[in-house]
DSSP file (Angstrom, degrees, kcal/mol; ACC not computed):
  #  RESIDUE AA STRUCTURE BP1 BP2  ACC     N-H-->O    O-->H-N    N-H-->O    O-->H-N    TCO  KAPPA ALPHA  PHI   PSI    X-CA   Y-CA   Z-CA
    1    1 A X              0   0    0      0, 0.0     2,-0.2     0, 0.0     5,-0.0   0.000 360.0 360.0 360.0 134.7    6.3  -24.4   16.9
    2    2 A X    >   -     0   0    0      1,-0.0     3,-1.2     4,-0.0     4,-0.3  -0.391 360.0-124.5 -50.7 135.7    6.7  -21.8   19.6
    3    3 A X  T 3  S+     0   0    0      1,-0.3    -1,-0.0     2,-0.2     0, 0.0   0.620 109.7  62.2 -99.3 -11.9    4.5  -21.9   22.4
    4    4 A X  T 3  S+     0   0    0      1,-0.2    -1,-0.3    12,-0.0    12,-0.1   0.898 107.2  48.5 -59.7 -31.6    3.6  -17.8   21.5
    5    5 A X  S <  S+     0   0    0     -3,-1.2     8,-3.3    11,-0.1    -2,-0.2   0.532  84.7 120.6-109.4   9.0    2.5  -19.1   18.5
    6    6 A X  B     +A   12   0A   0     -4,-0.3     2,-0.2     6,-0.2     6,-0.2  -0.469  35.8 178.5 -48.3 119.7    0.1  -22.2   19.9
    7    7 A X    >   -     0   0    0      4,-2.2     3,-0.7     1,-0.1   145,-0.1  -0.485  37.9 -65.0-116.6 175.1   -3.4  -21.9   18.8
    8    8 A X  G >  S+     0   0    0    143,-0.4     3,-0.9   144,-0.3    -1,-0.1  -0.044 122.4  19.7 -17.1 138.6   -6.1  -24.1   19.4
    9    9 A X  G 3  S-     0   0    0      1,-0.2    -1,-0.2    -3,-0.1   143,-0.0   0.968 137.3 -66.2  55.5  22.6   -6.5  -27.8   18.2
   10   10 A X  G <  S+     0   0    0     -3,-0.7     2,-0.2     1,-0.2    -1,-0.2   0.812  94.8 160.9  59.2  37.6   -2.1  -27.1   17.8
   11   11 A X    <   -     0   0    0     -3,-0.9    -4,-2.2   140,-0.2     2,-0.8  -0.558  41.8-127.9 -60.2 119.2   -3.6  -24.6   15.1
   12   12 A X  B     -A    6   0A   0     -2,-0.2     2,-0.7    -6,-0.2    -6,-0.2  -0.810  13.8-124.5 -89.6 118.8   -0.4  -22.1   14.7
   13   13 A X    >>  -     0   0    0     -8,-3.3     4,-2.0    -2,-0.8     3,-0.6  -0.582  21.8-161.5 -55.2 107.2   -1.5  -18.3   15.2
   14   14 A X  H 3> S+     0   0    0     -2,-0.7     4,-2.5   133,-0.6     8,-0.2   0.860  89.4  56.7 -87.2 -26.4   -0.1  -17.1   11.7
   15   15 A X  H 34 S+     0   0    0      1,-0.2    -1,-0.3     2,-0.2     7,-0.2   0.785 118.4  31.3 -76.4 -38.6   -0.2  -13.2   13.2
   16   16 A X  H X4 S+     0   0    0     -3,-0.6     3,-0.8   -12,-0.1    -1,-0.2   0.885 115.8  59.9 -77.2 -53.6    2.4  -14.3   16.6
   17   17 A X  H 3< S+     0   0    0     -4,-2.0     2,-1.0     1,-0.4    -2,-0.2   0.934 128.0  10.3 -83.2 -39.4    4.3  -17.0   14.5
   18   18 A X  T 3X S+     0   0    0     -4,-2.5     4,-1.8    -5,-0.2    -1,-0.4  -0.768  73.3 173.5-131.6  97.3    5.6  -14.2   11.7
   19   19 A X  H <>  +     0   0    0     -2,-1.0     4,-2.6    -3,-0.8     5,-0.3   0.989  69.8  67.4 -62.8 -53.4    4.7  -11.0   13.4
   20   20 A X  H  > S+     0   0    0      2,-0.2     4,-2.2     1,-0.2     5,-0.1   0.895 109.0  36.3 -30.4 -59.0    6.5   -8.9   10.5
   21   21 A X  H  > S+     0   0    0      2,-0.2     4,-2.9     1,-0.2     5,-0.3   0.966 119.5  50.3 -63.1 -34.6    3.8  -10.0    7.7
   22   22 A X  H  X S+     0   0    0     -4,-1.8     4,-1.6     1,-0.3     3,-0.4   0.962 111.0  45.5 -61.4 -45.5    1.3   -9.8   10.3
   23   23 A X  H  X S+     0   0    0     -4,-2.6     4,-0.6     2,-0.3    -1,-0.3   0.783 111.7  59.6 -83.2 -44.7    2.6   -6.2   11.3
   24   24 A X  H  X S+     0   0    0     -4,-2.2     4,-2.4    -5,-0.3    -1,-0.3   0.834 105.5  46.4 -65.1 -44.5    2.6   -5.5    7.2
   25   25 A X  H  X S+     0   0    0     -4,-2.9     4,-0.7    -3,-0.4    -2,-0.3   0.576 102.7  55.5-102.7   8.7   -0.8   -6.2    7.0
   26   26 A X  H  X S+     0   0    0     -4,-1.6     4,-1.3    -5,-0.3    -1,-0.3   0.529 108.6  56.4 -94.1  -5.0   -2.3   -4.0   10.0
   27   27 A X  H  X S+     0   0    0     -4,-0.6     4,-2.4     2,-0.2     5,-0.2   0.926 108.2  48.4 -73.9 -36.8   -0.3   -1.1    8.0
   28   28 A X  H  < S+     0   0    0     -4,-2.4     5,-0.3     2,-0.2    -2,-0.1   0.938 110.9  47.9 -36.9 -51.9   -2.6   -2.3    5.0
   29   29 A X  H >X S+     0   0    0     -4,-0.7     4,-2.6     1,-0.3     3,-2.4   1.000 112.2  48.5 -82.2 -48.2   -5.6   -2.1    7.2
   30   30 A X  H 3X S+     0   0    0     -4,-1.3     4,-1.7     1,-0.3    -1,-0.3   0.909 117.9  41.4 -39.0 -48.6   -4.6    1.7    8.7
   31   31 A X  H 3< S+     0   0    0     -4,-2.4    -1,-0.3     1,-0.3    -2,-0.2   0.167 110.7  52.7-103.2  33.5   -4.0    3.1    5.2
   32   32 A X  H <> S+     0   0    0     -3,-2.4     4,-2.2    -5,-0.2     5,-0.4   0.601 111.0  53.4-106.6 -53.3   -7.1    1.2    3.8
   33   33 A X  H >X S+     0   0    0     -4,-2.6     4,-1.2     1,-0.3     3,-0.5   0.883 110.1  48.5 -36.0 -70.7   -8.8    3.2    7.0
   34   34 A X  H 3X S+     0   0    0     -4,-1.7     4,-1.0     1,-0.2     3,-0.4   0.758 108.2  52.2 -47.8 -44.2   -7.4    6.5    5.6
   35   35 A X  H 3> S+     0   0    0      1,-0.2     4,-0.9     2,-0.2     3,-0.3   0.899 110.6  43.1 -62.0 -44.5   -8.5    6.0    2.2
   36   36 A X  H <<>S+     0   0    0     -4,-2.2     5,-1.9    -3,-0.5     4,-0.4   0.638 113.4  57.0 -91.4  -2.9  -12.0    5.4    2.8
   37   37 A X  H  <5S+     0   0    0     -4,-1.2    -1,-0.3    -3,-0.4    -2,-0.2   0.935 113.3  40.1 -57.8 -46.9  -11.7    8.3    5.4
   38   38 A X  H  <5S+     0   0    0     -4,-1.0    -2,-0.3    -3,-0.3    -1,-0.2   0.662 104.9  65.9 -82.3 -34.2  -10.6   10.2    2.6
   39   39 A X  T  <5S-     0   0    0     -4,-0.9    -1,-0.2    90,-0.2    91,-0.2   0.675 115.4-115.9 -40.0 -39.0  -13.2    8.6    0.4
   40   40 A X  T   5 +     0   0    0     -4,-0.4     2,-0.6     1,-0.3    -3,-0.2   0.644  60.3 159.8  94.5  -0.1  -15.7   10.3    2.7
   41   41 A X      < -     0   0    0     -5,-1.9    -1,-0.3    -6,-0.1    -2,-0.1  -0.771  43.7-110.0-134.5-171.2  -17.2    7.1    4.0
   42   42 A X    >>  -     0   0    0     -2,-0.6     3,-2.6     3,-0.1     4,-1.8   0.027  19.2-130.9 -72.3 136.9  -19.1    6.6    7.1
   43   43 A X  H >> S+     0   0    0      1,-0.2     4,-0.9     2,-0.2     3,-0.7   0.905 111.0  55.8 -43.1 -74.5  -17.4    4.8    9.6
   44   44 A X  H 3> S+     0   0    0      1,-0.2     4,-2.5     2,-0.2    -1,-0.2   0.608 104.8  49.5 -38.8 -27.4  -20.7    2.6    9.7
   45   45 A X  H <> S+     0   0    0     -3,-2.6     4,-1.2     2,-0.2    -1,-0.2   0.944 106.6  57.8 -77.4 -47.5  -20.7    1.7    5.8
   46   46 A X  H XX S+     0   0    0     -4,-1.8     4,-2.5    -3,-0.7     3,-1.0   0.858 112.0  40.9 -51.2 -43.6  -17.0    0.6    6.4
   47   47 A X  H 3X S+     0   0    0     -4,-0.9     4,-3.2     1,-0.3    -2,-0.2   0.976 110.6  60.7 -57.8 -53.6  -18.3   -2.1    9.3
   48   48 A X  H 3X S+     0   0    0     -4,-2.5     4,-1.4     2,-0.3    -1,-0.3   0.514 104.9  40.2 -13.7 -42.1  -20.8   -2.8    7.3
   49   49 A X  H <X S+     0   0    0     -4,-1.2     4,-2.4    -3,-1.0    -1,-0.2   0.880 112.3  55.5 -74.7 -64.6  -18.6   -3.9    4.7
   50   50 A X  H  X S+     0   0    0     -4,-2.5     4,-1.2     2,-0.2     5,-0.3   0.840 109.8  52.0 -35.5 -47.7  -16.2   -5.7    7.5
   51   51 A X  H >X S+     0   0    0     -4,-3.2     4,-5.2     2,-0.2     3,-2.1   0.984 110.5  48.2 -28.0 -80.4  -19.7   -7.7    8.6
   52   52 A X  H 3X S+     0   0    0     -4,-1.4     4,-2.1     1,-0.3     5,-0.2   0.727 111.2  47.2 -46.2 -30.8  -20.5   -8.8    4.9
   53   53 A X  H 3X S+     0   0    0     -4,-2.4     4,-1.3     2,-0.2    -1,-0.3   0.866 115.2  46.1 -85.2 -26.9  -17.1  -10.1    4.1
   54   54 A X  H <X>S+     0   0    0     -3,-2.1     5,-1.0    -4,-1.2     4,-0.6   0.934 109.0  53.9 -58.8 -72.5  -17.0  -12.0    7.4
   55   55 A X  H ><5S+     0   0    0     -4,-5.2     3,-2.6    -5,-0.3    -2,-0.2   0.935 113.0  42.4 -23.7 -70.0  -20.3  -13.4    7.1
   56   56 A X  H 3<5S+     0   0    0     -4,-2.1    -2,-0.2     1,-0.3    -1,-0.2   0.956 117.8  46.6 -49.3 -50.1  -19.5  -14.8    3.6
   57   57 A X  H 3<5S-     0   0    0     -4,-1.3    -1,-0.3    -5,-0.2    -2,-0.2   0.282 110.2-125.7 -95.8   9.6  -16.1  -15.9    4.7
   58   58 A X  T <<5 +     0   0    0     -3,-2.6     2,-0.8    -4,-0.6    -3,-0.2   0.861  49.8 161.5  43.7  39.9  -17.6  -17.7    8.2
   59   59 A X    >>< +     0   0    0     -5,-1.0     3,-2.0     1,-0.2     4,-0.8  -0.545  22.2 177.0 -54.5  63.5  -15.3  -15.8   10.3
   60   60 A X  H >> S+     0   0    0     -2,-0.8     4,-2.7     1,-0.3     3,-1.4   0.861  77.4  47.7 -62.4 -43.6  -16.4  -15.7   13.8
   61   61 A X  H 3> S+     0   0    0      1,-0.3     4,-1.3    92,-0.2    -1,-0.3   0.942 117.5  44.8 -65.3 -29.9  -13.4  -13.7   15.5
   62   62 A X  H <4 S+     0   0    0     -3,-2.0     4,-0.4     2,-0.2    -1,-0.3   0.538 114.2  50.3 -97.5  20.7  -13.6  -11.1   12.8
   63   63 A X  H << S+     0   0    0     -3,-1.4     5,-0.4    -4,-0.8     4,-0.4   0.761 107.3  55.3 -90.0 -70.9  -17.8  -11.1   13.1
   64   64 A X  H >X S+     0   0    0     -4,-2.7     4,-1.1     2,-0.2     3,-0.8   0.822 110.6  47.6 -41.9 -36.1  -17.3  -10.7   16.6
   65   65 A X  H >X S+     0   0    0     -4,-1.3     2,-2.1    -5,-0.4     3,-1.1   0.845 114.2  41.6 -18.3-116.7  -15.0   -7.3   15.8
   66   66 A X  H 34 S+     0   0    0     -4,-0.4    -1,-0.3     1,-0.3    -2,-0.2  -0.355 102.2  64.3 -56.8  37.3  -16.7   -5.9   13.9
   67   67 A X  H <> S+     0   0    0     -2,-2.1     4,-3.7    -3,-0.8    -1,-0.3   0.312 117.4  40.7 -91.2 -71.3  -20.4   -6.4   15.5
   68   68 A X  H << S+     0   0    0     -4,-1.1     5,-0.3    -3,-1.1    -2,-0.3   0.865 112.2  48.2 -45.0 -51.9  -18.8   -4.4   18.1
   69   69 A X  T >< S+     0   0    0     -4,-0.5     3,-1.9     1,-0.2    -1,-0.3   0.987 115.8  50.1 -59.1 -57.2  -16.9   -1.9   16.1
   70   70 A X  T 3>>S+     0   0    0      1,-0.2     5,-1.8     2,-0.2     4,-1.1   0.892 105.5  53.1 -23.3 -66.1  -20.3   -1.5   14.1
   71   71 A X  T 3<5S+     0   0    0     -4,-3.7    -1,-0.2     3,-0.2    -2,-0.2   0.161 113.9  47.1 -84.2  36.3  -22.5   -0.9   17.4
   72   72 A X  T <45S+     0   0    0     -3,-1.9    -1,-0.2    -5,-0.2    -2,-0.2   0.015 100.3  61.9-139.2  -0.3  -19.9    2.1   18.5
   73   73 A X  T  45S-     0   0    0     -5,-0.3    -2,-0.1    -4,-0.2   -29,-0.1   0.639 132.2 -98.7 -96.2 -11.3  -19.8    3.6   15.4
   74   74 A X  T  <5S+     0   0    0     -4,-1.1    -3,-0.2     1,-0.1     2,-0.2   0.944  74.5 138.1 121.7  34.7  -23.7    4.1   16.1
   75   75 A X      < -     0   0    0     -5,-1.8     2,-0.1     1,-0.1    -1,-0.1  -0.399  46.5-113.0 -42.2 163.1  -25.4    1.1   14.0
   76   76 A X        -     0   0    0     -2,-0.2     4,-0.2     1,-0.1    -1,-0.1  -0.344   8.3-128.9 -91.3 175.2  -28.3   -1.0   15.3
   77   77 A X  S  > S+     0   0    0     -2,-0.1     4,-1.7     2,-0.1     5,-0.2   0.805 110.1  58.3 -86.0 -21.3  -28.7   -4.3   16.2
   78   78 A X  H >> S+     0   0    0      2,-0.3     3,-0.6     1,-0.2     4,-0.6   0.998 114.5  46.0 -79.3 -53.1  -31.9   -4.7   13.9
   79   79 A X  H >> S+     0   0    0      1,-0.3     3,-1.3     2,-0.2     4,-1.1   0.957 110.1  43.6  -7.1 -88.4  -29.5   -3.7   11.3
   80   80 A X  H 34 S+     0   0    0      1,-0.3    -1,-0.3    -4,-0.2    -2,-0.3   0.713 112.1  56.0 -68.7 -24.6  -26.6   -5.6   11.8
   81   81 A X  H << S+     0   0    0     -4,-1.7    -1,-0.3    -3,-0.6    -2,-0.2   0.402 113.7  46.6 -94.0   1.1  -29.0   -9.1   12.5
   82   82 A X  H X< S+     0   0    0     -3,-1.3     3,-3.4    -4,-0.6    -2,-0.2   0.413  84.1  97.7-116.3 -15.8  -30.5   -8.4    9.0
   83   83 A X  T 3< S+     0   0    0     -4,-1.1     3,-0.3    -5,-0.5     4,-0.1   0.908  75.2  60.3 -33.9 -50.2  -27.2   -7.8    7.2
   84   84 A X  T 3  S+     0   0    0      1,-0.3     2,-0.3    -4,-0.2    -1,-0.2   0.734 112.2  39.9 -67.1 -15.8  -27.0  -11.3    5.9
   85   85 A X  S <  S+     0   0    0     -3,-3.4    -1,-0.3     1,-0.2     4,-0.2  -0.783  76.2 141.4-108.1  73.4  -30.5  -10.6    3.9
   86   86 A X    >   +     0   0    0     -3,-0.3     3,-1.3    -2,-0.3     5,-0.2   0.834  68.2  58.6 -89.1 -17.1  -29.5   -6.9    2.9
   87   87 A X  T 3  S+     0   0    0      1,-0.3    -1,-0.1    -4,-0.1    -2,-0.1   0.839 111.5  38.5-104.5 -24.8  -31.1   -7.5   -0.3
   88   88 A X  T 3  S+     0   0    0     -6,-0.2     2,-0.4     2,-0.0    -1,-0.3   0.312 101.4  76.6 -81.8   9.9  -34.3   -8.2    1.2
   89   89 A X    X   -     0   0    0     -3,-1.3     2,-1.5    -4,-0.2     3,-0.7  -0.993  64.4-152.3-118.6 125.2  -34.4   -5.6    4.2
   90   90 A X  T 3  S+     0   0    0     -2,-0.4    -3,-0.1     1,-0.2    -4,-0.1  -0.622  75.8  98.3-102.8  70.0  -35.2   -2.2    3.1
   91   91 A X  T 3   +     0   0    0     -2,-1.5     2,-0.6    -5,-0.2    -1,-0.2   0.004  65.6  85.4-126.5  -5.7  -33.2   -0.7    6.2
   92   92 A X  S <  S-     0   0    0     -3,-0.7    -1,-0.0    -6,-0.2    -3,-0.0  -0.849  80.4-131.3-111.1 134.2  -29.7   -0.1    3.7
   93   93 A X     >  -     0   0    0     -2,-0.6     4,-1.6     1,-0.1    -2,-0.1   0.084  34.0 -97.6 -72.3-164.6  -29.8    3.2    1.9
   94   94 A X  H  > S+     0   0    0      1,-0.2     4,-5.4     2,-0.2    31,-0.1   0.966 125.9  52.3 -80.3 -47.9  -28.8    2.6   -2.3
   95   95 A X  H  > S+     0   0    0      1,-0.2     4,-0.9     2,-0.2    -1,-0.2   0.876 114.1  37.7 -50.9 -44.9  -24.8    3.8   -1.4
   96   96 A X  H  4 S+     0   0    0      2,-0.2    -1,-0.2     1,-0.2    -2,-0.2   0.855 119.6  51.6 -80.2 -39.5  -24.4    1.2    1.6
   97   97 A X  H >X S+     0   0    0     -4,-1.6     3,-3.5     1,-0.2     4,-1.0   0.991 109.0  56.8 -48.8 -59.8  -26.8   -1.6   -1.1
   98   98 A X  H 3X S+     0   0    0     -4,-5.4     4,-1.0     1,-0.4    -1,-0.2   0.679 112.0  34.5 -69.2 -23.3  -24.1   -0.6   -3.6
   99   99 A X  H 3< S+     0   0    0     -4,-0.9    -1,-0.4     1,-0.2    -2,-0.2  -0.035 109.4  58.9-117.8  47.7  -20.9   -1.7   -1.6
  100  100 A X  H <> S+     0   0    0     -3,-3.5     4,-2.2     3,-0.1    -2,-0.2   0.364 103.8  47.5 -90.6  -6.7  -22.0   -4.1   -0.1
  101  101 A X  H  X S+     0   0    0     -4,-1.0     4,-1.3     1,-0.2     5,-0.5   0.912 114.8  57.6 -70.2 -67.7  -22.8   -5.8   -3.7
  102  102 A X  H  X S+     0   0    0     -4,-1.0     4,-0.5     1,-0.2    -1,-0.2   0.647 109.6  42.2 -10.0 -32.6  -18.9   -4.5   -4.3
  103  103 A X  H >> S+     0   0    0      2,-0.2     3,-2.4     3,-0.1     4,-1.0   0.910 112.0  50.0 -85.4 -71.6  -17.7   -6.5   -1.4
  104  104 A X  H 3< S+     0   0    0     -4,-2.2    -2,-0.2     1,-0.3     4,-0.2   0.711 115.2  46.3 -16.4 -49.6  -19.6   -9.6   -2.1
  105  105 A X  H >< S+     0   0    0     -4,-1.3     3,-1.2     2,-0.2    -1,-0.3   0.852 115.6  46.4 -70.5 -54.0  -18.3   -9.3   -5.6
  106  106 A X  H << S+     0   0    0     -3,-2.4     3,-0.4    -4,-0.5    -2,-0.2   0.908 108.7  57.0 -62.3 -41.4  -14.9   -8.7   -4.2
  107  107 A X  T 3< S+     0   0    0     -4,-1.0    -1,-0.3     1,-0.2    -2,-0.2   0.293 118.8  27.5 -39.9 -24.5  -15.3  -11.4   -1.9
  108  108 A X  S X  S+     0   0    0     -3,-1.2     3,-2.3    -5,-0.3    -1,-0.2  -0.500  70.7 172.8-165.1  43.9  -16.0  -13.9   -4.6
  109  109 A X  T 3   +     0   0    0     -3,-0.4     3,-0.1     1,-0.3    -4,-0.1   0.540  63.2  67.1 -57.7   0.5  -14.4  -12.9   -7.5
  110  110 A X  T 3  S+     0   0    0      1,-0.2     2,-3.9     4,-0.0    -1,-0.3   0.751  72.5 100.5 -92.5 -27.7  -14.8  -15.6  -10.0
  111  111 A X    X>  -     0   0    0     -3,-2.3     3,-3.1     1,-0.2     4,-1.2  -0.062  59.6-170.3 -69.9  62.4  -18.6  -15.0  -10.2
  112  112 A X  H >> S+     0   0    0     -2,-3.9     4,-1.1     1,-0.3     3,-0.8   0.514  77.1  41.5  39.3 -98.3  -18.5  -13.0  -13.6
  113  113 A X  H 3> S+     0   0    0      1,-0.3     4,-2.1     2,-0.2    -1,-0.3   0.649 109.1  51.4 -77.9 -15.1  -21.4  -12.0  -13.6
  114  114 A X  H <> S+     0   0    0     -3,-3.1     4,-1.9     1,-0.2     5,-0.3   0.740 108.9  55.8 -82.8 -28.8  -22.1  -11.0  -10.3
  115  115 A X  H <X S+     0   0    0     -4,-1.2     4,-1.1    -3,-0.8    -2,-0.2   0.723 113.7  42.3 -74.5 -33.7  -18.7   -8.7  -10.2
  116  116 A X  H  X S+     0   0    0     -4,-1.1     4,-3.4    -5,-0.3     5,-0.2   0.883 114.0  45.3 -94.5 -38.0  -19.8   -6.8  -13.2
  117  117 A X  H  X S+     0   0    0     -4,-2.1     4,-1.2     2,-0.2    -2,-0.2   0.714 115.5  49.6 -77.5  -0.4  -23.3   -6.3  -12.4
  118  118 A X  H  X S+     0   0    0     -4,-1.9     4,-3.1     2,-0.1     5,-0.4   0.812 114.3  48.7 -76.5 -44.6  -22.2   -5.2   -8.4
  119  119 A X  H  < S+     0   0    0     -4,-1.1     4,-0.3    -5,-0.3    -2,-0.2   0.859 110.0  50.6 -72.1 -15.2  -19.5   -2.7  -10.1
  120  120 A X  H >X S+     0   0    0     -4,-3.4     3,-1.4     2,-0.2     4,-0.6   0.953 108.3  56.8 -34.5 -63.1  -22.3   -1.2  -12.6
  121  121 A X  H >X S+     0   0    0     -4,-1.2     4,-0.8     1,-0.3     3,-0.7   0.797 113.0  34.4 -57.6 -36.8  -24.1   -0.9   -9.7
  122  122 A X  H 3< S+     0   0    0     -4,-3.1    -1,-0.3     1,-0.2    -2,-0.2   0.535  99.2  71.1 -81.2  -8.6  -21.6    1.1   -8.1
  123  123 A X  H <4 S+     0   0    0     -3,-1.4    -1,-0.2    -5,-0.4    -2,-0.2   0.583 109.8  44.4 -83.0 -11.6  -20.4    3.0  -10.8
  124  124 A X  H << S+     0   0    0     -3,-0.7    -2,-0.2    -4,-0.6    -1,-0.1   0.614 119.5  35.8 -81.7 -41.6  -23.8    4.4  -10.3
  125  125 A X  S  < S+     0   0    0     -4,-0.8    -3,-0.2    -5,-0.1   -30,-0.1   0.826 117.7  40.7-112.1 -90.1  -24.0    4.9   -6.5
  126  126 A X  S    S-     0   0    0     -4,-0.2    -1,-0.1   -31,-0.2     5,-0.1  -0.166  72.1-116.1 -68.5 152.6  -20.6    5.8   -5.8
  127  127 A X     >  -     0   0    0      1,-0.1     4,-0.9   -88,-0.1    -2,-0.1  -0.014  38.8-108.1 -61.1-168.9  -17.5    7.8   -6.9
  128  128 A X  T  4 S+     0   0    0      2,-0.2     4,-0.3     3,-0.1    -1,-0.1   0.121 119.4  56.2-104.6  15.2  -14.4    6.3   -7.8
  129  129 A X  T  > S+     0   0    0    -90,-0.1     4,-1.7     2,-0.1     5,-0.2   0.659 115.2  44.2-114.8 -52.5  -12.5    7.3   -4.8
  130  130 A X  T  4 S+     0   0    0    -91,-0.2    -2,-0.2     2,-0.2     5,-0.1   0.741 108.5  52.3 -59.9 -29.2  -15.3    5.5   -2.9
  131  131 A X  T >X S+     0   0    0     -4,-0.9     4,-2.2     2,-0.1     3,-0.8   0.983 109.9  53.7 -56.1 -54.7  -15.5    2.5   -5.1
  132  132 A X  H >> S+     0   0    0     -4,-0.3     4,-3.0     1,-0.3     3,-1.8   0.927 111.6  41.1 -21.9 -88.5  -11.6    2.1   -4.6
  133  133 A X  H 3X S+     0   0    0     -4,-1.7     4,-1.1     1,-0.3    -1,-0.3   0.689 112.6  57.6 -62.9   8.3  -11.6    2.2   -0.4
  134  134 A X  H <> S+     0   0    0     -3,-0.8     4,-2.4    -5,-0.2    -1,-0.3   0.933 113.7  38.3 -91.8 -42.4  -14.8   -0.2   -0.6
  135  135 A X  H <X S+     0   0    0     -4,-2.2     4,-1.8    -3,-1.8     5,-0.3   0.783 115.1  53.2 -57.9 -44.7  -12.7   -2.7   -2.6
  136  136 A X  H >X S+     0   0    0     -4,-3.0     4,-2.9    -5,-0.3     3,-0.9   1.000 115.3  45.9 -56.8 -63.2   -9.5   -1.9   -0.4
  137  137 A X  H >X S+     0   0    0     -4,-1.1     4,-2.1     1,-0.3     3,-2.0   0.906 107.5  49.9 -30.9 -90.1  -11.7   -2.7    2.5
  138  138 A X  H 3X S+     0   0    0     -4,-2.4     4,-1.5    -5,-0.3    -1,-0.3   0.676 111.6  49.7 -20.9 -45.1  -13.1   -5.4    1.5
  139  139 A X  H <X S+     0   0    0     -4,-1.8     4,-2.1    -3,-0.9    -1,-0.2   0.790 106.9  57.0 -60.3 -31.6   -9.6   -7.0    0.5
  140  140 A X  H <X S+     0   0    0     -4,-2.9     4,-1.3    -3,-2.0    -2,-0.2   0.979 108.0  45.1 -69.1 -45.9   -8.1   -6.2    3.7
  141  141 A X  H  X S+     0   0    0     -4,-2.1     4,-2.3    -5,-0.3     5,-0.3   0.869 111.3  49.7 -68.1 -27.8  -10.9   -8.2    5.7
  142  142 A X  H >X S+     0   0    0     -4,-1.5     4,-1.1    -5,-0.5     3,-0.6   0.997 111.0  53.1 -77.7 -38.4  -10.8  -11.2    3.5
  143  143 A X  H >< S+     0   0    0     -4,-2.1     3,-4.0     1,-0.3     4,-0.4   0.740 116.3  45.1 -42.9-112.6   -6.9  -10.8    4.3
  144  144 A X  H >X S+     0   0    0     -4,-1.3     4,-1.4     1,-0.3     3,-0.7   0.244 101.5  55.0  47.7 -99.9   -8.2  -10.8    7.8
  145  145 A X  H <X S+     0   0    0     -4,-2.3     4,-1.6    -3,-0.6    -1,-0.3   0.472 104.4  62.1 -60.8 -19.2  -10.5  -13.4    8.1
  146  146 A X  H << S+     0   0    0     -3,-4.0    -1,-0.2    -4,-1.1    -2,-0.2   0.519 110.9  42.6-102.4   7.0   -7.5  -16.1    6.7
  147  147 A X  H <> S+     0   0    0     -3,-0.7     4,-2.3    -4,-0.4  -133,-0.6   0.808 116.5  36.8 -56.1 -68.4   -5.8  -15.3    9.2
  148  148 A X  H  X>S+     0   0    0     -4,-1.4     5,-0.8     2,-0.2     4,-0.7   0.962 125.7  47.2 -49.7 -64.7   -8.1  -15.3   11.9
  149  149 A X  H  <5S+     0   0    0     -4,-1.6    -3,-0.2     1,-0.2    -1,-0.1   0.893 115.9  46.6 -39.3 -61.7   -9.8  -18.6    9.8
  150  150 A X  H  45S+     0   0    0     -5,-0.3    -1,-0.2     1,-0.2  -138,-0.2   0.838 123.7  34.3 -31.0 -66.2   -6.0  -20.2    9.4
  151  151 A X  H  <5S-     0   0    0     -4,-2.3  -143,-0.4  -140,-0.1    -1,-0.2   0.507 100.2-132.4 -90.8  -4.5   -5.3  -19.6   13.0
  152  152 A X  T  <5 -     0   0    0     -4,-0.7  -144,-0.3    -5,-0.1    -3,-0.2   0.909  22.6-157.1  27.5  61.8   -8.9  -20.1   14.7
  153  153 A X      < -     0   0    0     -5,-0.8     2,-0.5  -146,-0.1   -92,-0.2  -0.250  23.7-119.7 -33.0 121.2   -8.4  -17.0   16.6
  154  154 A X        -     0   0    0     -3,-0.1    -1,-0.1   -94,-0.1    -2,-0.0  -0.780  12.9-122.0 -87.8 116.6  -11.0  -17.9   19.6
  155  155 A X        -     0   0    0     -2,-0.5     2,-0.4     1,-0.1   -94,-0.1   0.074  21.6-163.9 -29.2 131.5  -14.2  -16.0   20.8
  156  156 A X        -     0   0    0    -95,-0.1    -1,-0.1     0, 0.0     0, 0.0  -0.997  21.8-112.5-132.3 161.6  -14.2  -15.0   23.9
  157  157 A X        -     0   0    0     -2,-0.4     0, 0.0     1,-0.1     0, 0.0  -0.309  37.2 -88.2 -82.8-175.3  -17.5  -14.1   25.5
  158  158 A X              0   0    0      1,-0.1    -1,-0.1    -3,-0.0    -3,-0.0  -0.035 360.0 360.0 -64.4 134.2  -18.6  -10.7   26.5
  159  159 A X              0   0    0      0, 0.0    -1,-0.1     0, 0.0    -2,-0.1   0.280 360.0 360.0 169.3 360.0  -17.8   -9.3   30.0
């Protein structure tokens, strides 16, 4: 192992140790960016999405992101501390409700039933140029988060 690519607990940083795939999938995450730009949505729905898929997927380095990326695209905290209950908080409009079931779904793809009745739901709520980038998203962060997970990318506090 290469002492670039040393992680914690002798944990190999999979993004250092083969920078080329790593480098492959930040082109993923730009042209995922562009789609849902192009999709038309809000910068905020997209963290939003990034959150939920972290959350499920106990990422802390990409939580920590994307809290941050979230509160500079103009989200709240009250928000963003409630995320993990969105189904109980009436603070997410029906579009934001409707991808985040989509991520979840994306997130967890063997639950059946839960994948058909999130993509109902969105087939309802969103276009089909916005279902797309919510699904790209979503794939790109769990991509993401096994990395991050894989590598135990480390927290660093605030300052």
């Amino acid at each position: 192992m290469s002492d670039m690519a040393a992680g914690p607990a002798g944990r190999v940083f999979v993004d250092k140790q083969s920078p080329k795939a790593y480098h492959a999938l930040v082109e993923t995450a730009e042209a995922t960016r562009a789609v849902a730009a192009e999709a038309g949505l809000d910068r905020r729905l997209v963290e939003l999405v990034n959150l939920r898929v972290s959350q499920l997927n106990g990422c802390a380095y990409c939580l920590d992101v994307h809290t941050r990326a979230a509160l500079r695209a103009g989200d709240s905290t009250q928000r963003l501390g409630v995320l993990a209950a969105w189904r109980d908080a009436q603070l997410f409009t029906t579009r934001e409700r409707a991808a985040l079931a989509l991520a979840e779904a994306t997130t967890h793809p063997a639950d059946a039933g839960a994948q058909e009745a999130a993509y109902a739901t969105a087939r309802a709520d969103l276009t089909d140029d916005e279902i797309s980038a919510v699904i790209w998203v979503a794939i790109t962060m769990n991509a993401f988060n096994r990395v991050s997970i894989m590598s135990k990318h480390p927290v660093r506090p605030a300052g």
